[in-house]
C-alpha angles and dihedrals in degrees: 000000000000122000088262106059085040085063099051089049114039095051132209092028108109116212092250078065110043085050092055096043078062096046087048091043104228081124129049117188117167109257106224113176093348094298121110116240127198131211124192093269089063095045089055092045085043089056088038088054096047079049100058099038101043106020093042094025097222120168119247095241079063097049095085095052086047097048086045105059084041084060099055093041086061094050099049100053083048089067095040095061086049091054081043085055093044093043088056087045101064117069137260108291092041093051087047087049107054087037085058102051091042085057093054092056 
């Protein structure tokens, strides 16, 4: 998707911000013939970034620190849902087992 489209449809970002969200690299579209080109990550990552600028009003010096621990907590609950997926794969017992030590925590 070109700039243009990305502006009509993530609203409220100006073009002067959504170029310096890219020089900053908070967000990373592909460059193909010198034009910058968006995929949906980076739409969703667009509309994260308004949101934490505007809606929780957090200073750009504070944004990295915000996207990053985004990013881990997206990470993480990536490889929780791969342990989820190992864990109901494994039969019965195990799956008991592992119920039960997880209730006694």
């Amino acid at each position: 998707m070109r700039e243009t489209e990305v502006l009509k449809m993530v609203s409220g970002v100006r073009r002067v911000e959504l170029r310096r969200w890219v020089d900053l690299g908070w967000v990373l579209p592909e460059k193909r013939s010198g034009e910058l080109c968006f995929r949906e990550i980076d739409i969703a990552r667009l509309r994260l970034v308004r949101e934490i600028r505007r809606d929780m009003a957090i200073a750009e010096e504070g944004v990295p620190t915000v996207l990053s621990l985004m990013d881990q907590v997206y990470g993480l609950r990536k490889e929780l849902r791969r342990l989820a997926e190992a864990v109901d794969a494994q039969p019965g017992q195990v799956k008991k087992a592992i119920a039960d030590h997880m209730s006694a925590r």
